[in-house]
N, C-alpha and C positions, 0 to 999 in steps of 0.2 A: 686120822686127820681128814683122811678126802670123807670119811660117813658125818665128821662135825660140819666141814663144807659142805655137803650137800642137805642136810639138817637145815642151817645157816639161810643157804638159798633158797629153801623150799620156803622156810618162815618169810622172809623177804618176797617170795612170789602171793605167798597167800596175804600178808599184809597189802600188797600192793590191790590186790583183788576186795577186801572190803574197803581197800580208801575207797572206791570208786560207787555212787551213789548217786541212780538216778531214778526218782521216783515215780515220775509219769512217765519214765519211758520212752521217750523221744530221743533218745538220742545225745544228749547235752547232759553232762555230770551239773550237779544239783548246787553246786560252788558257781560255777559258771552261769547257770540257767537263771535268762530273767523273766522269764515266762512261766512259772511253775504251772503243774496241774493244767499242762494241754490235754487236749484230747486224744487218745489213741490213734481216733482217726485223720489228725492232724500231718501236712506236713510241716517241717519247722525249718530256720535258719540258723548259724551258725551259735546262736542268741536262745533257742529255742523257744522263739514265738513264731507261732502262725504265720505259716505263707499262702499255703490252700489246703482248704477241707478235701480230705476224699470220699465224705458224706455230698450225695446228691441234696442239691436245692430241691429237686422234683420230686413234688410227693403225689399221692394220688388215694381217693379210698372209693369204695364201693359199698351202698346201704339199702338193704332190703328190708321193709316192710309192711307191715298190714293193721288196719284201722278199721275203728267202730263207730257208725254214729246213731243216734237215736232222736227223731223229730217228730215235734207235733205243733208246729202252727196253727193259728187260731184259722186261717183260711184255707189250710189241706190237711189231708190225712195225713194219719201217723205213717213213718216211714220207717224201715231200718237197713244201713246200707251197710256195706263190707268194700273193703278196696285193697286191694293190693299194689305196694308201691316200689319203684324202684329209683336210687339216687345215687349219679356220678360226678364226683367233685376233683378239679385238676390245682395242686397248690404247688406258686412258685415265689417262693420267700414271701411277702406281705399282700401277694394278689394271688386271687381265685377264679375258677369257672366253675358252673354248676349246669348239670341240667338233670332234670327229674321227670318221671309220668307215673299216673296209675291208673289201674284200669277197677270200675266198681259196676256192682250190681246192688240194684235199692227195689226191695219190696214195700208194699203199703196195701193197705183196703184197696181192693180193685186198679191196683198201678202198679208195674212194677217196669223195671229200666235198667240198660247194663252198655257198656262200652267203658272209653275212656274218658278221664275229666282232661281239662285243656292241661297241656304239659309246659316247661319254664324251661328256658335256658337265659343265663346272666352272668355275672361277674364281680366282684367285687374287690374293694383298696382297705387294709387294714392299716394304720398308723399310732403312735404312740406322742399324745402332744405334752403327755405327761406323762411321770413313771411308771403310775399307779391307773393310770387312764388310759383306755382304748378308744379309737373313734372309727367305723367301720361305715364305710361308702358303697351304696350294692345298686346295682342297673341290671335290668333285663326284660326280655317279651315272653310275652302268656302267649304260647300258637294254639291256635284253634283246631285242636284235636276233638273238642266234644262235639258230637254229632246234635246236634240241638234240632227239634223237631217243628220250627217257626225259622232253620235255614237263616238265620241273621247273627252267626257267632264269629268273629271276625277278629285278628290278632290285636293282642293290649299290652299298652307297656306300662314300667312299676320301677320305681326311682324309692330307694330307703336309706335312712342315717341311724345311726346304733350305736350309743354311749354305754360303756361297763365301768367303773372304777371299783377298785377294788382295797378293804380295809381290813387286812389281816386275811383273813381265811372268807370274809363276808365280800358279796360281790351284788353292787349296785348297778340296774343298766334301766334303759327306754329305748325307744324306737320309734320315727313314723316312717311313714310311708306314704307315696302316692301314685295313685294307677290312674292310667287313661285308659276310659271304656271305650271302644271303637264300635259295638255292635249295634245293629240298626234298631230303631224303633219299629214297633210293628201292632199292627193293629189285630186282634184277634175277635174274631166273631163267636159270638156262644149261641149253643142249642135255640136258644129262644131269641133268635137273631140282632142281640145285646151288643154293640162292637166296645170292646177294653181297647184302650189304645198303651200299651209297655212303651215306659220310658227310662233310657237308661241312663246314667251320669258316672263321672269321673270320682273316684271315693279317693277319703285318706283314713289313715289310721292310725293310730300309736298302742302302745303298753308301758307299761312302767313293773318292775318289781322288783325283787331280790331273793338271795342263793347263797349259801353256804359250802365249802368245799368240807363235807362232814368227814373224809380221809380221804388218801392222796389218793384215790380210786372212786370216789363218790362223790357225785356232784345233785343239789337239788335247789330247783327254785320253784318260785310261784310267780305270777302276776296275775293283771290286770289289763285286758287288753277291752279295744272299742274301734268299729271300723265301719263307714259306710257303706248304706246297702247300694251294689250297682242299681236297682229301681228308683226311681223318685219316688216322693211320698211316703218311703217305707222306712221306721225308727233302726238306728242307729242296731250293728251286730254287736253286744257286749256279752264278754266271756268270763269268768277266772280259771286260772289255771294253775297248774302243776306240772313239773317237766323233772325229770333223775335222767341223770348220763353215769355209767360207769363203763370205767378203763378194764378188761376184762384181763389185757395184757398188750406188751409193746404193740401189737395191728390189731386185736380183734376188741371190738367193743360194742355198746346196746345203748337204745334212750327207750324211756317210757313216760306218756305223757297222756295227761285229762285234762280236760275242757269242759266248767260245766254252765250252759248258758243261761245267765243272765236277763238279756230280753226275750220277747218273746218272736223275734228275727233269728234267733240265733236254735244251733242245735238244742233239746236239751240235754242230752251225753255227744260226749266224742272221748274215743279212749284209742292210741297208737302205739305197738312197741315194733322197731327197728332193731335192726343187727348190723355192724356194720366193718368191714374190713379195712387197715388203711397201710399201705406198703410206697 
């Protein structure tokens, strides 16, 4: 009798053991839970919905790169430059900081030049005014890191708006942007005592294109971008382009991108690939 009793009660314990079914894991059997499929990293109430994440809001990445560009305007020598760049971005839920620098050397026919280009730091507000729509607000100063040899490069500032919508796996966006040039005008005297007088103005710019997320790890767009030259007088910088980002895994990941210019202002190669860490 007591081996059928305890038979008995053992069935009765293990039954009692598969009633009990909670699938995400939080805590709250799956009858009671009105919150199904929390997050692991969740904590929950009695209800087992959300009370607070124990995922940090602060995110942060770190992106190193290096870049190619190939020029030849109609009034200087051909050039070819290399740069090395370095980029730190601080993200806390829909807003960001950034600040970036590189440091390049450009040879040419009888010219060659090396330091850093002018470096950024800014910020930016991401929003959602619709589901499928992004609308992306970014503020920041250019500091006068370039060692400019006419001594007139002075800090600029640069205000930008950035639309994406997004249609299925296809992903629609634009941009402008506008910078305030602060740098002085200057007169420059030539060999043959000819004085050029450099004048510089306040530019804006825009692109337009589109991107496909061709898998959950690969991303590729192109556009069309156009931006005034800080000079007067001088046509219009237009480029097309090309830009792949891929997810290499949860922090580590790369972009690679081309530029190929358009007018005869603009580069005619420019080619960048980054690496970039995000924890």
């Amino acid at each position: 009798m007591k081996i059928v009793l305890n038979i008995l009660l053992l069935g009765l314990f293990a039954s009692s053991l598969f009633a009990y079914v909670d699938s995400d894991m939080d805590g709250v059997e799956d009858s009671i839970d009105r919150c199904p499929n929390t997050a692991f990293t969740d904590l929950v109430d009695i209800n087992g919905c959300t009370q607070k994440s124990l995922v940090s809001p602060h995110h942060y990445d770190i992106i190193f790169g290096a870049s190619y560009s190939a020029s030849d305007y109609l009034t200087l020598n051909a050039t070819d430059s290399l740069a090395g760049n370095v980029q730190v971005d601080y993200y806390y839920k829909n807003f960001s900081l950034q600040a970036s620098t590189s440091y390049f050397t450009t040879e040419g026919n009888g010219f060659s030049d090396s330091g850093l280009y002018d470096s950024f730091v800014g910020g930016a507000y991401q929003f959602r005014p619709m589901r499928n729509l992004s609308l992306r607000l970014g503020a920041g100063a250019l500091l006068p890191t370039y060692k400019s040899t006419l001594d007139n490069n002075n800090m600029d500032y640069t205000a930008n708006i950035n639309l994406s919508y997004n249609l299925g796996n296809v992903n629609l966006f634009g941009g402008y942007s506008y910078t305030i040039i602060n740098d002085d005008d200057v007169n420059v005297v030539a060999a043959d005592g000819n004085v050029t007088t450099i004048l510089y103005q306040n530019t804006q710019g825009y692109s337009v294109g589109a991107g496909v997320y061709a898998t959950q790890k690969l991303y590729i767009s192109g556009a069309y971008n156009s931006v005034d030259s800080i000079y007067t007088n001088i046509e219009d910088i237009t480029t097309a382009s090309l830009y792949g980002y891929y997810s290499i895994d949860s922090h580590w990941f790369s972009t690679l991108s081309y530029a190929y210019g358009l007018s005869t202002s603009a580069s005619d190669h420019y080619a960048s690939i980054r690496l970039g860490y995000f924890f």
